[in-house]
PLY file of the C-alpha trace (Angstrom):
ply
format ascii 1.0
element vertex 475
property float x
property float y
property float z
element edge 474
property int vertex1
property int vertex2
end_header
42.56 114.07 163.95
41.70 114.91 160.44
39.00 112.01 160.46
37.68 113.80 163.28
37.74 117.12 161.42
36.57 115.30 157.89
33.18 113.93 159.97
32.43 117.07 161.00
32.84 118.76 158.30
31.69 116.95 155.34
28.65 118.53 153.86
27.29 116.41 150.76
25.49 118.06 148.10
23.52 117.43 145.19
26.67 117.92 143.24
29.01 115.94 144.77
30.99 116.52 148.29
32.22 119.88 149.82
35.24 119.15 151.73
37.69 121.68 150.01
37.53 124.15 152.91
37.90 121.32 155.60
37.49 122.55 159.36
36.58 125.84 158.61
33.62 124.62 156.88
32.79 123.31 160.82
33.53 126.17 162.44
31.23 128.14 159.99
28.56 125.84 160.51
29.34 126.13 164.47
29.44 129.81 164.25
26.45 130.13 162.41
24.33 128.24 164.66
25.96 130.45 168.07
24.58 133.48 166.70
21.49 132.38 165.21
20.81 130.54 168.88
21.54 134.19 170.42
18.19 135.61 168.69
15.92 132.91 169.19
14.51 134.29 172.33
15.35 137.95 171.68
11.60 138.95 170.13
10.51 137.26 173.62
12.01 138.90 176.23
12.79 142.17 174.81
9.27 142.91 174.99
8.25 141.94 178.87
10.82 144.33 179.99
9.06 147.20 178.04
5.25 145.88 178.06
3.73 148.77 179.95
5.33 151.41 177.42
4.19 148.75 174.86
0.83 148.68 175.75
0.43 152.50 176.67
2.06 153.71 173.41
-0.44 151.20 171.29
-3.01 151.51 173.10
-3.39 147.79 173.84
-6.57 146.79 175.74
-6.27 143.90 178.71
-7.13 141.29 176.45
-4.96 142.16 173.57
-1.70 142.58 176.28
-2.11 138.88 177.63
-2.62 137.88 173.86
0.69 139.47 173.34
2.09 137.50 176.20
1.07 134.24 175.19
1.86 134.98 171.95
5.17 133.32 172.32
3.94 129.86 173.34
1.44 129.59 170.70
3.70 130.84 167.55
6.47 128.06 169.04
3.96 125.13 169.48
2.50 126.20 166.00
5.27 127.05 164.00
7.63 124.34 165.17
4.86 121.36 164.58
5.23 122.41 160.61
9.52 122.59 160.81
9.88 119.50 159.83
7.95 119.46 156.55
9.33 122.78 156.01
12.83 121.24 156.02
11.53 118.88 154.05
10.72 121.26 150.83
13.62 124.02 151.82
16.45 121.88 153.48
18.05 123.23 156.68
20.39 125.87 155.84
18.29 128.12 153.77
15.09 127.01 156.23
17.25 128.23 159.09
18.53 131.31 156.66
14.30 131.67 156.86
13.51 131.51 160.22
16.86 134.56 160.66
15.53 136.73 158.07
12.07 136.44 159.76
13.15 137.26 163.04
15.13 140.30 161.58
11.62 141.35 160.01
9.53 140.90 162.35
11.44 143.11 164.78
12.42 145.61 162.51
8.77 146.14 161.66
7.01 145.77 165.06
10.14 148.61 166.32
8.38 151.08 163.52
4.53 150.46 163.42
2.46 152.64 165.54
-1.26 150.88 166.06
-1.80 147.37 167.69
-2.83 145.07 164.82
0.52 145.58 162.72
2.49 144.89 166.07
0.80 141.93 167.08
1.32 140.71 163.18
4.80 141.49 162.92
5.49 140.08 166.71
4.06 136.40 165.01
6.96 137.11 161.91
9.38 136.94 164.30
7.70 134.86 166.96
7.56 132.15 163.85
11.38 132.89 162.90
12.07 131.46 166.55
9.93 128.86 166.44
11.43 127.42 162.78
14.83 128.01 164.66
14.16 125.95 167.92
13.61 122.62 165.82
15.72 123.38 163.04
19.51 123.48 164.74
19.40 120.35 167.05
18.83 119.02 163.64
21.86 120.65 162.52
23.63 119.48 165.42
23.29 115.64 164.81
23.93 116.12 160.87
27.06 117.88 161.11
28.24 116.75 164.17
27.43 113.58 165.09
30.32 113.39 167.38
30.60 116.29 168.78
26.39 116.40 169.80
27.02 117.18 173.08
29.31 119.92 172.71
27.47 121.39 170.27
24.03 121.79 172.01
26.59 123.32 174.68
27.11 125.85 172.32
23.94 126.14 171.17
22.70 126.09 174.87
24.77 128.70 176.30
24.00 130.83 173.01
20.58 130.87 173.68
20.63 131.61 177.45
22.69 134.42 177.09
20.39 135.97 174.37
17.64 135.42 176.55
19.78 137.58 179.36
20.97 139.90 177.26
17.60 141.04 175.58
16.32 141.10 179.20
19.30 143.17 180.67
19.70 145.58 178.03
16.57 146.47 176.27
15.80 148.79 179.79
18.64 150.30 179.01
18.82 151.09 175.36
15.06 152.62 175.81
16.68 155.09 178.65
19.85 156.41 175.93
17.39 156.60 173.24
15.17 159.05 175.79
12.85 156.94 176.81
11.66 155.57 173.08
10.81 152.03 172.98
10.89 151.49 169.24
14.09 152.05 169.22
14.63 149.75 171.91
13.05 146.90 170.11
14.36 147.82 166.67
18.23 147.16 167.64
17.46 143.38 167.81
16.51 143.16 164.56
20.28 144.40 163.62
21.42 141.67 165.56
19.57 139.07 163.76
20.65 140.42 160.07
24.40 139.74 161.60
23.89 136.08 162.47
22.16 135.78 158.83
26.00 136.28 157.19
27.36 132.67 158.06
23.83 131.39 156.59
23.97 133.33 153.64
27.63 131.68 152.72
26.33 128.24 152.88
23.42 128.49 151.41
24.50 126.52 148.25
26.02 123.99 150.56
22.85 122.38 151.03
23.56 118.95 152.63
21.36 115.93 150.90
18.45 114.45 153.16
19.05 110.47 152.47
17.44 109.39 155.82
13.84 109.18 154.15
13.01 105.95 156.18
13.05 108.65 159.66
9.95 110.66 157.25
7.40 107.93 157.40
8.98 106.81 161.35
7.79 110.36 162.27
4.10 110.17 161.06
4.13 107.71 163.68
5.28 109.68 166.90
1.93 109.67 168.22
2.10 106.22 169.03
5.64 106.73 170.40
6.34 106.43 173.91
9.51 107.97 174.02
8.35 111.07 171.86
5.47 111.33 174.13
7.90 111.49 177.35
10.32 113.59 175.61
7.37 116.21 175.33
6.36 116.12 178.61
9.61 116.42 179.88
10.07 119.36 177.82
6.72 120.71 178.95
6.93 120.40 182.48
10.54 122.04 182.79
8.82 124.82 180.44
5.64 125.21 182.31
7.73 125.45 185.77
10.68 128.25 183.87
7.55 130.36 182.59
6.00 130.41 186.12
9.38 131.65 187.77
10.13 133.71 184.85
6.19 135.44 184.92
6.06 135.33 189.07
8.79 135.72 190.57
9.29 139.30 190.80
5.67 139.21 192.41
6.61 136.51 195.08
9.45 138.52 196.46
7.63 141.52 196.33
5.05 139.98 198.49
7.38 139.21 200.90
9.07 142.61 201.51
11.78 143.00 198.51
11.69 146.19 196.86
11.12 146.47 193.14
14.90 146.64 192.78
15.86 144.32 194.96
13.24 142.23 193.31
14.93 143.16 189.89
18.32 141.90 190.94
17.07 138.35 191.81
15.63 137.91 188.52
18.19 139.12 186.77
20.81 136.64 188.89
18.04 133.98 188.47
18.10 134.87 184.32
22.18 134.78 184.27
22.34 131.70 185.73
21.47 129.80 182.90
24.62 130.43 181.51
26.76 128.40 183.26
24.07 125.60 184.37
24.02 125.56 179.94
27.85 125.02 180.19
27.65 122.52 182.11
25.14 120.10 181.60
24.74 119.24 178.17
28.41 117.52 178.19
27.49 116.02 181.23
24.64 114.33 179.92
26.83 113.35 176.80
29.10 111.42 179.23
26.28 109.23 180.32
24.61 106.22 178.32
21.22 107.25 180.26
20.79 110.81 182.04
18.46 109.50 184.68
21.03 110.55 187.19
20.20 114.17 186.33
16.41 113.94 186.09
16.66 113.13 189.74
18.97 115.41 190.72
17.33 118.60 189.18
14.13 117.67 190.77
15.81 117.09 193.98
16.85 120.97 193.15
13.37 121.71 192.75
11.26 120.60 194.75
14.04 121.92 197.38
13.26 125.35 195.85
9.72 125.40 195.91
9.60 123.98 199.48
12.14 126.58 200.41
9.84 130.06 198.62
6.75 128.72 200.69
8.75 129.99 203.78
9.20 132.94 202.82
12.63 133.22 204.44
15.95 133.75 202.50
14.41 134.00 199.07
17.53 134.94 197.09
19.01 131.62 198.56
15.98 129.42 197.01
15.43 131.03 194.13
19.64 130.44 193.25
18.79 126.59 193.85
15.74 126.83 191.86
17.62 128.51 188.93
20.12 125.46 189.01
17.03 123.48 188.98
16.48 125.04 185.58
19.13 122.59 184.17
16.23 120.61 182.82
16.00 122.81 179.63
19.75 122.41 178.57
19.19 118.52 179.77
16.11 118.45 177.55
17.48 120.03 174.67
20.41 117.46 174.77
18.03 114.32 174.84
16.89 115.42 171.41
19.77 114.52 169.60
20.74 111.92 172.31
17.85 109.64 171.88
17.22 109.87 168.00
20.07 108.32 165.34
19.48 110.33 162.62
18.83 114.08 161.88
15.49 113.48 160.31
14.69 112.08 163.26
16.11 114.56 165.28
14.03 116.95 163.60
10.73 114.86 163.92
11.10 114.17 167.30
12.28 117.78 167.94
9.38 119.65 166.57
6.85 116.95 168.39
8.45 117.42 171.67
9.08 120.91 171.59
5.27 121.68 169.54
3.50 119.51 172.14
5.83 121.06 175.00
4.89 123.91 174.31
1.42 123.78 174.15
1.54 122.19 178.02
3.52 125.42 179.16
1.55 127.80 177.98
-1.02 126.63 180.51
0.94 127.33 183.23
1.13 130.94 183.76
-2.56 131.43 183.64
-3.41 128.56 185.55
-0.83 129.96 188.15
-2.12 133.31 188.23
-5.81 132.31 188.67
-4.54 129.85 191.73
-2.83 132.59 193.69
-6.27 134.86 192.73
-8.78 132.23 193.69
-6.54 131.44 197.05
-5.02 134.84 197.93
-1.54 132.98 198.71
1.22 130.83 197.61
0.47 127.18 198.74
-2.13 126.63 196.21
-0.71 127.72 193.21
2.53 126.11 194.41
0.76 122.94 194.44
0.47 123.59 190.34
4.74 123.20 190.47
5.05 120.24 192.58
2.34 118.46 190.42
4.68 119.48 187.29
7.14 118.57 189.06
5.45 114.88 189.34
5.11 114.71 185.58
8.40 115.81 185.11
10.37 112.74 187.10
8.03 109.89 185.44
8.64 111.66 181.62
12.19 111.98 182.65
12.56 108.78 184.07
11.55 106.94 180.72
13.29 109.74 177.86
16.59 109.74 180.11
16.96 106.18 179.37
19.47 104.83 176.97
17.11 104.00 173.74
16.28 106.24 170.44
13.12 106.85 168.62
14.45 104.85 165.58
14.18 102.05 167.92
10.51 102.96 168.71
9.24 103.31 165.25
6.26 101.64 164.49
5.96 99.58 161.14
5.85 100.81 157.81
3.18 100.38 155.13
4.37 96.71 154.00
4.13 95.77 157.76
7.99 95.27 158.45
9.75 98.05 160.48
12.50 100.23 158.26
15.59 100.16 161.01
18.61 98.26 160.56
17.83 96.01 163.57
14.65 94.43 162.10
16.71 94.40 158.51
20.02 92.50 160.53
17.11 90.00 162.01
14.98 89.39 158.88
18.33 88.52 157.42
19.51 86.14 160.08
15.65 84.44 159.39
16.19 84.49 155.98
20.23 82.87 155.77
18.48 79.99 158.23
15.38 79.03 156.13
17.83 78.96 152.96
20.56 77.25 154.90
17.65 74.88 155.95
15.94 74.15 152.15
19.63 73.40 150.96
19.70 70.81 154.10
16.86 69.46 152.61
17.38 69.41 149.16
21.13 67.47 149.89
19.20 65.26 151.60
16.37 64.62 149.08
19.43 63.98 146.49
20.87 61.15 149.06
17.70 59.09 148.78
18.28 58.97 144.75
15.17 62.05 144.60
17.29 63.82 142.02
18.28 61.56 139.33
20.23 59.35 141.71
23.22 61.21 142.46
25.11 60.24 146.00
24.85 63.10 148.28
28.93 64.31 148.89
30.62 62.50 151.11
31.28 64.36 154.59
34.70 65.08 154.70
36.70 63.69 158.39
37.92 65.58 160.55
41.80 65.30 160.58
42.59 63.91 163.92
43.87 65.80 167.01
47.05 65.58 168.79
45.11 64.15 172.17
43.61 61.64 169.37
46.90 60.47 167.92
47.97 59.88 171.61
45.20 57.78 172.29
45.66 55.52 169.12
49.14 54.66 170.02
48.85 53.86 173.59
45.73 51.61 172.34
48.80 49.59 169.99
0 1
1 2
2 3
3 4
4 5
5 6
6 7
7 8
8 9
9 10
10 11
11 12
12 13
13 14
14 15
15 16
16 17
17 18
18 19
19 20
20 21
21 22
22 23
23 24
24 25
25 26
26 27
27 28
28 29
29 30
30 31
31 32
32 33
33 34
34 35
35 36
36 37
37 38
38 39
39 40
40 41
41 42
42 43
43 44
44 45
45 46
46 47
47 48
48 49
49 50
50 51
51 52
52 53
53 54
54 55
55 56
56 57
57 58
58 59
59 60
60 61
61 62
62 63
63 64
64 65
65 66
66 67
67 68
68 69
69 70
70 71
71 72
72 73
73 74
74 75
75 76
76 77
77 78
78 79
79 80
80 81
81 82
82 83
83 84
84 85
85 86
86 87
87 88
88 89
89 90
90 91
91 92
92 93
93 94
94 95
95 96
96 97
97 98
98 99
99 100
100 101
101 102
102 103
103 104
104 105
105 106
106 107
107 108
108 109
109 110
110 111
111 112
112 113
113 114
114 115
115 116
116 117
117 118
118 119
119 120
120 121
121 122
122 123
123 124
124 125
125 126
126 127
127 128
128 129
129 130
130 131
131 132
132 133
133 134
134 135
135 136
136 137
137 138
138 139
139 140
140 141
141 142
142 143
143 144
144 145
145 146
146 147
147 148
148 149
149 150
150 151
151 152
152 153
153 154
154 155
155 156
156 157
157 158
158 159
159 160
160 161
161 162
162 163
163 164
164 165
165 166
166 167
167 168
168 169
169 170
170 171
171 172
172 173
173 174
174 175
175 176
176 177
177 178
178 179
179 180
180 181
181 182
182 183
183 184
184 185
185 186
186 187
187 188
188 189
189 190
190 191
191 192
192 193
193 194
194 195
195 196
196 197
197 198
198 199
199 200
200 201
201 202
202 203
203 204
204 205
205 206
206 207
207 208
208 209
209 210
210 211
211 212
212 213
213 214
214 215
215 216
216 217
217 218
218 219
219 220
220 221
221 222
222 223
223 224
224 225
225 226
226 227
227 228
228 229
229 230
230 231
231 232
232 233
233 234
234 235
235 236
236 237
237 238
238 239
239 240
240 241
241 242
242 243
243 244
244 245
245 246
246 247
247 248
248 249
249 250
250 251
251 252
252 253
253 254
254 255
255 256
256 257
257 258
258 259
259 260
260 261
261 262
262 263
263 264
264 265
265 266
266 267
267 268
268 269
269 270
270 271
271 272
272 273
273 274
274 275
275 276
276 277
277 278
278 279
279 280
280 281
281 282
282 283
283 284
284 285
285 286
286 287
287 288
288 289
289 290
290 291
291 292
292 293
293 294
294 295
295 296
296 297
297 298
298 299
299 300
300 301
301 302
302 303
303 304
304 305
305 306
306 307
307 308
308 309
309 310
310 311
311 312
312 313
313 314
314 315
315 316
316 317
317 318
318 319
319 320
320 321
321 322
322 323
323 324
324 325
325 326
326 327
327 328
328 329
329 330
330 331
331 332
332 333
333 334
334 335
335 336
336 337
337 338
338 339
339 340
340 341
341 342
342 343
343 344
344 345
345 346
346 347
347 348
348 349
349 350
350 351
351 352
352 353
353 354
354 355
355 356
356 357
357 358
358 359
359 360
360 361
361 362
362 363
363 364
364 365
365 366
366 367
367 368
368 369
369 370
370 371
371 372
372 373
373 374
374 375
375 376
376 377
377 378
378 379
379 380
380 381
381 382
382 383
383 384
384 385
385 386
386 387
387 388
388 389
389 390
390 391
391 392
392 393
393 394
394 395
395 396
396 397
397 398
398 399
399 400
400 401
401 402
402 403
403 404
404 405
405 406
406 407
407 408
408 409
409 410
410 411
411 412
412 413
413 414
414 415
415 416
416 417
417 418
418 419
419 420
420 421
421 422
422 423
423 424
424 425
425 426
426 427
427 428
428 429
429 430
430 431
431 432
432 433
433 434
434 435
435 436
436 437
437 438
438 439
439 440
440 441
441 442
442 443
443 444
444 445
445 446
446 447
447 448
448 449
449 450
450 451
451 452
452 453
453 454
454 455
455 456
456 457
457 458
458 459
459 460
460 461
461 462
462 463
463 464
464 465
465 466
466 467
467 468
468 469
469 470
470 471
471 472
472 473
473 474
């Protein structure tokens, strides 16, 4: 037990080893990453549920509101390609401490700004907070719990799906009690992000040291990786396929005779959802050497789901099994720490997935929308899902698979690979040649090569019981 508790909460420093506060330094650490993971997404979705206020109040012209929608995707693929450098230079906790303070910024400043430019500016601050954030804690996860991984992105999971829910459900609201004014329905966000900076702010001198240097020069290498190339389209299939739903839903039902409310409602079941599929999966997939077995089964979900909203008959019904479906992100968020070994490498492999990820979703919606205009129905765009949905299975099938990137890494500089599997077999080559030249050298000596000394005598083997037996009965 206190093992247990000393390996998860053993932060090393530059001056020596913080372990003087013992578990609660874990359940800081813990803490601290719940309520940062609650505002990741809050600058996101706090906005779509007020965008034509938004754009009315500011004046925002067509092109400038679907800027501000795929705003998101860009600042994440962006700002989450230069984490890991970042963390390089800053280290984790006070990068992470960053990313919070930027997301409290951002929002408080976009909540008080009246014209378009300053909003869209202060909408990237924040935007870039969440990005930092996304790679930065499943780093966390595998440094300080490397153990415990798999509860841990539960936590981190669950966190961030009910911020997304919550900043959906409640900003409506909040604009309503404040009589109908939406700055102050963005601006309350920001006061939750200054609260999850506290736990940050106490361990910012607890700085843990980055000793896993031979993960920096494995991840200027990724592009040649196989595995970080199917973790990324994994994780850009699921998010091309959760933007869709999230962005067209409400339009699909409506199309089919639900009422804006009743339209409402689904979402906002669909949203809450995610919840308790977060719960659930991540220490699942921690149970299992290789999470094919869930690849499968959320596509099964899927494509279920899909083939189920092209009937157009009990759409509440498919849109529940699609919303299990969604499983994928928690499941894709777990492989990050599940098929890396280090947290350098969790980081690396983190910000390439998520960065390249990323960039593939934020295709989707558009592509989506022009589908359903160029066709005037469903089938076509649909088409667009099930052909994600492709991608997904064969990038699934290969990152679900019990390996790590450390495994993957291609050679460094001096052309021999830096893991401790090629070290373990250069050594076993190595002990054999110099086993071999003393073999030769003893032998060498035998035939009077060196100074005519006798090579030592080879020493008998003291005979065996079934030996002595047969010696006697031969008398």
């Amino acid at each position: 037990m206190r093992g247990d508790v000393a390996a998860m909460s053993a932060v090393v420093t530059r001056r020596g080893v913080l372990r003087a506060q013992g578990g609660s330094m874990a359940w800081l650490i813990a803490g601290g990453i719940a309520l940062a993971a609650l505002n990741l997404r809050t600058a996101v979705t706090s906005v779509g549920t007020v965008l034509d206020q938004v754009s009315a109040g500011l004046g925002l012209s067509g092109a400038m509101t679907g800027l501000l929608t795929t705003l998101p995707v860009m600042s994440f693929a962006l700002f989450g390609a230069l984490t890991p450098a970042l963390s390089r230079r800053m280290g984790e906790h006070r990068l992470l401490l960053a990313a919070i303070v930027l997301l409290a910024a951002g929002q408080a400043v976009r909540s008080l700004v009246g014209s378009a430019v300053p909003f869209m500016a202060a909408s990237a601050v924040a935007l870039a907070g969440g990005a930092v954030g996304n790679v930065v804690i499943p780093a966390l996860i595998k440094r300080h719990f490397p153990r415990r991984a798999g509860a841990m992105t539960t936590v981190y999971s669950t966190a961030l799906a009910a911020g997304t829910m919550v900043a959906a459900a409640a900003t409506v609201p909040v604009q309503q009690a404040a009589g109908g004014n939406w700055h102050v329905a963005l601006g309350v966000w920001a006061a939750l992000a200054a609260v999850a900076a506290i736990p940050w702010l106490a361990l910012r001198r607890g700085e843990p040291e980055r000793r896993d240097t031979s993960a920096r020069a494995g991840a200027d290498g990724l592009l040649r990786s196989r595995l970080a190339w199917a973790v990324a389209g994994y994780f850009g299939s699921q998010s091309l396929i959760a933007y869709v739903m999230f962005g067209w839903l409400p339009l699909l039902l409506r199309d089919n005779g639900y009422t804006a409310g009743q339209a409402g409602l689904v979402l906002a079941v669909f949203t809450g959802l995610g919840i308790p599929v977060s719960m659930a999966v991540p220490a699942l997939a921690a149970r299992l050497s290789g999470q094919r077995p869930l690849v499968i089964a959320f596509a099964v979900l899927y494509a279920a789901g899909f083939a189920g909203l092209l009937t157009g008959q009990a759409l509440w019904a498919w849109s529940i099994l699609v919303a299990v479906g969604g499983g994928t992100f928690p499941l894709a968020l777990a492989m990050l720490a599940m098929r890396t070994r280090t947290a350098a490498g969790t980081a690396a492999l983190s910000a390439f997935g998520q960065s390249a990820g990323y960039l593939i979703a934020g295709a989707g919606p558009i592509t989506f929308g022009l589908l359903h205009q160029v066709s005037g129905g469903w089938a076509l765009p649909f088409g667009l899902l099930f052909a994600a949905l492709a991608v997904q299975v064969v990038t699934g099938w290969y990152a679900a698979a019990d390996r790590t990137l450390e495994d993957e890494a291609p050679p460094a500089p001096g052309g021999r690979r830096s893991d401790h599997v090629s070290r373990g077999v250069r050594d076993l080559v190595a002990g054999r040649m110099r086993r071999s030249a003393d073999t030769a050298r003893r032998a060498r000596s035998g035939d009077g090569g060196n100074g005519g000394n006798a090579a030592r005598p080879r020493l008998a083997r003291p005979a065996g019981r079934h030996e002595k037996r047969r010696r006697s009965a031969s008398r």
